[in-house]
C-alpha positions in Angstrom: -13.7 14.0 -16.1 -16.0 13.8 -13.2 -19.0 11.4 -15.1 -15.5 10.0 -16.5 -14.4 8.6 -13.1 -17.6 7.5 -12.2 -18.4 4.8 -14.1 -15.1 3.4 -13.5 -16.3 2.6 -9.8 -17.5 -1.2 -10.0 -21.1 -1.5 -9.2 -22.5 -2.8 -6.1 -23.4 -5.9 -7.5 -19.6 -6.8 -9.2 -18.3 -5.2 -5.5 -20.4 -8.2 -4.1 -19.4 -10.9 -6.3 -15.6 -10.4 -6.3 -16.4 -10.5 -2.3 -18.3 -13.6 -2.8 -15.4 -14.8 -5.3 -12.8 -14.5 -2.6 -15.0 -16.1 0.3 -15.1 -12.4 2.0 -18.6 -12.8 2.1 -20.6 -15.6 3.7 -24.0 -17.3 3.9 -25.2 -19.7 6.1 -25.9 -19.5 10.1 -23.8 -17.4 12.1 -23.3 -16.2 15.9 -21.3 -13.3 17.2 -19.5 -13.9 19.9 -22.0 -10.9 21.3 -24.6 -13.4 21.4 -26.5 -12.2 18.2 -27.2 -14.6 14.9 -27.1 -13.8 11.1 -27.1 -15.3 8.1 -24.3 -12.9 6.6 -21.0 -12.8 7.4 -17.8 -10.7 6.0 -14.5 -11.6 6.6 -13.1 -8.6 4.5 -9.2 -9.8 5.1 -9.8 -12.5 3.0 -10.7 -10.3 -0.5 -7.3 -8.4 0.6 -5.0 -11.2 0.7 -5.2 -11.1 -3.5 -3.1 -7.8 -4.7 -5.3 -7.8 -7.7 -8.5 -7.8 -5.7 -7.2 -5.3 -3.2 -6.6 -3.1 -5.9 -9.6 -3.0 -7.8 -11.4 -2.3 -4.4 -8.9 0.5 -3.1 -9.1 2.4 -6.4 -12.6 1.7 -7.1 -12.8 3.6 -3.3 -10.5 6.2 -4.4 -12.3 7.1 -6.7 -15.0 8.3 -4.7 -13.0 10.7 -2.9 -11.4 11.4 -6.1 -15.0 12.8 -7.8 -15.3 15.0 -5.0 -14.1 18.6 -5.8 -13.3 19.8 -2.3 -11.1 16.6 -1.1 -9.5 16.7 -4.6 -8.6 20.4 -4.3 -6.3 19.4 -1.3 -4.6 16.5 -2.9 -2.2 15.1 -2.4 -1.7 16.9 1.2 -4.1 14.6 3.0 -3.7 11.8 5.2 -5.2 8.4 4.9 -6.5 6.6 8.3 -7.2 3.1 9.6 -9.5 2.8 12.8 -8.1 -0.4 13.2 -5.2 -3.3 11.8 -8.3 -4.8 9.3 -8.6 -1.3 7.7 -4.7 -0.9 6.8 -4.9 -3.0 3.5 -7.9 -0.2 2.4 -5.6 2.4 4.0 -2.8 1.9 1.6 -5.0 1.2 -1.5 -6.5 4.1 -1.0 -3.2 6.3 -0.3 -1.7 4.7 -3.2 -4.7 5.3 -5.5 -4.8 9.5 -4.5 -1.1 9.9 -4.0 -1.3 10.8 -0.5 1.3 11.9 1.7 0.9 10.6 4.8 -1.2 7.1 6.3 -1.9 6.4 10.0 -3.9 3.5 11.7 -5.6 3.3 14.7 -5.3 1.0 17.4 -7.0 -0.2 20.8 -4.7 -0.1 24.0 -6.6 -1.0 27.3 -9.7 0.1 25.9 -8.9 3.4 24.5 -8.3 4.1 20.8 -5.0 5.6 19.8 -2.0 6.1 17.4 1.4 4.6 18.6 3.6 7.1 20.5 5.0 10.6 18.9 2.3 11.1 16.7 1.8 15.0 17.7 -0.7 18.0 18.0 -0.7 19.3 14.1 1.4 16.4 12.7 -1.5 15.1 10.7 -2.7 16.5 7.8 -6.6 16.7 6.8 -7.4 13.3 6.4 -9.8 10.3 4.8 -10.9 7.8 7.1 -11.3 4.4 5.5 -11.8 0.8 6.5 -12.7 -2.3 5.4 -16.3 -2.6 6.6 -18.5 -0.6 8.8 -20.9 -2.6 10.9 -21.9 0.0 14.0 -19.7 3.1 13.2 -18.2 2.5 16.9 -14.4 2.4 15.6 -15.0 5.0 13.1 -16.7 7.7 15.7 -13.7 7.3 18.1 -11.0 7.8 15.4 -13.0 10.8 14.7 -12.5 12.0 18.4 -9.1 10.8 17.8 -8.4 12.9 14.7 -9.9 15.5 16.6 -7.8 15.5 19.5 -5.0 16.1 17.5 -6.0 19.2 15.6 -6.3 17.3 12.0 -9.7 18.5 10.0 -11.7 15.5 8.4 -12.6 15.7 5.1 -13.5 12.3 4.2 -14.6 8.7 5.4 -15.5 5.6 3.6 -15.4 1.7 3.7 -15.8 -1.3 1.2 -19.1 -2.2 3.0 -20.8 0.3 4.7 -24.1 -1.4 7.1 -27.3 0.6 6.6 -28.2 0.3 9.9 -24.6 2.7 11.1 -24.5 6.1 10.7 -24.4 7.8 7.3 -22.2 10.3 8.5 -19.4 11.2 10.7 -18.9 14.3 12.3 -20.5 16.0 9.9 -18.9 14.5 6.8 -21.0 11.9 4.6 -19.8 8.5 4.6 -18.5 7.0 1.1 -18.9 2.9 0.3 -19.1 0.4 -2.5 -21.6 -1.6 -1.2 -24.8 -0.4 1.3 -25.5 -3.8 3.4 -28.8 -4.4 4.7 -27.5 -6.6 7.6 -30.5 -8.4 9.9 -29.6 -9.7 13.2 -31.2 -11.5 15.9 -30.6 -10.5 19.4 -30.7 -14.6 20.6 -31.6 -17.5 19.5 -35.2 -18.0 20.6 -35.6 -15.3 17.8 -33.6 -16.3 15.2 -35.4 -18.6 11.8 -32.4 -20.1 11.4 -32.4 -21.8 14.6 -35.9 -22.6 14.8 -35.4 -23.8 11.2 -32.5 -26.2 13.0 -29.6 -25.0 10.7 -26.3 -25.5 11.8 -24.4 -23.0 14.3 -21.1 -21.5 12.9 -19.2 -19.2 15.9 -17.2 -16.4 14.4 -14.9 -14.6 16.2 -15.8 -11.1 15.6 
């Protein structure tokens, strides 16, 4: 059933072109608002905003929790958490897909990451963190010390996209994706091609 299961997860490729499809993923000349230049961009709300699309990436995550035989031997007694708002679409894919109980999300109140009140010590159960895309592992690693906090063991994490350049595991537990993105960015532009090349500027908000 395992090998099964497997080949139903799209390959990285398909994963990139549905992206493409849905304008998630861009190409052309862009700058963070962090200073820093690239000639990718995802906007991973955009492949979301199709029910069909969102599905087929959900499951096809799922599925790599699904293969697993330690995460499946707790199903469906797990919870499924968002760092953040842009992982809650992935969040309830992915719940939906596994048949979880429970889902939580993230969120950042004067700088610090948190769940909204009354979420208690030993309310959570062990839980899969998933987002949309992981670009430094930042929002990730705090909703580890977050889950932490609270007394709720981790016993999965995973993303859509997944940059090779952030961490390939957290607190201990390897992190899962569709697609491995070798992202390259420039620090400024005095060392960016694109703007020596003179290509047109595109600001993004984050």
């Amino acid at each position: 059933m395992a090998a099964a299961g497997v080949q139903l997860i799209p390959s990285p490729e398909e994963i990139m072109q549905i992206l493409k499809r849905t304008g998630a993923f861009r190409e052309g000349h862009f700058v963070y608002p962090n200073g820093k230049h690239t000639a990718h961009y995802f906007q991973m709300p955009l492949a979301f905003r199709y029910y069909d699309t969102a599905r087929v990436l959900a499951v096809a995550l799922s599925r790599k929790f699904r293969v697993d035989r330690d995460i499946a031997s707790q199903m469906p007694k797990v919870s499924i958490i968002s760092p953040s708002s842009g992982g809650i679409p992935v969040a309830f894919g992915v719940r939906d897909a596994l048949s979880a109980q429970q889902i939580y999300w993230a969120e950042q109140e004067n700088g610090q990451r948190m769940y909204r009140q009354y979420v208690n010590q030993g309310d959570i159960a062990p839980c899969i963190i998933v987002d949309d895309i992981i670009r430094s592992g930042h929002a990730i690693e705090e909703t580890v010390e977050l889950v932490k906090s609270l007394g709720a063991p981790i016993i999965g994490c995973g993303a859509i996209v997944h940059f090779t350049s952030a961490p390939k595991e957290i607190g201990g537990v390897p992190i899962r994706s569709l697609v491995e993105f070798d992202e390259k960015y420039y620090n400024s532009a005095a060392e960016c091609v694109d703007c020596k090349a003179g290509a047109p500027e595109e600001h993004v908000r984050f």
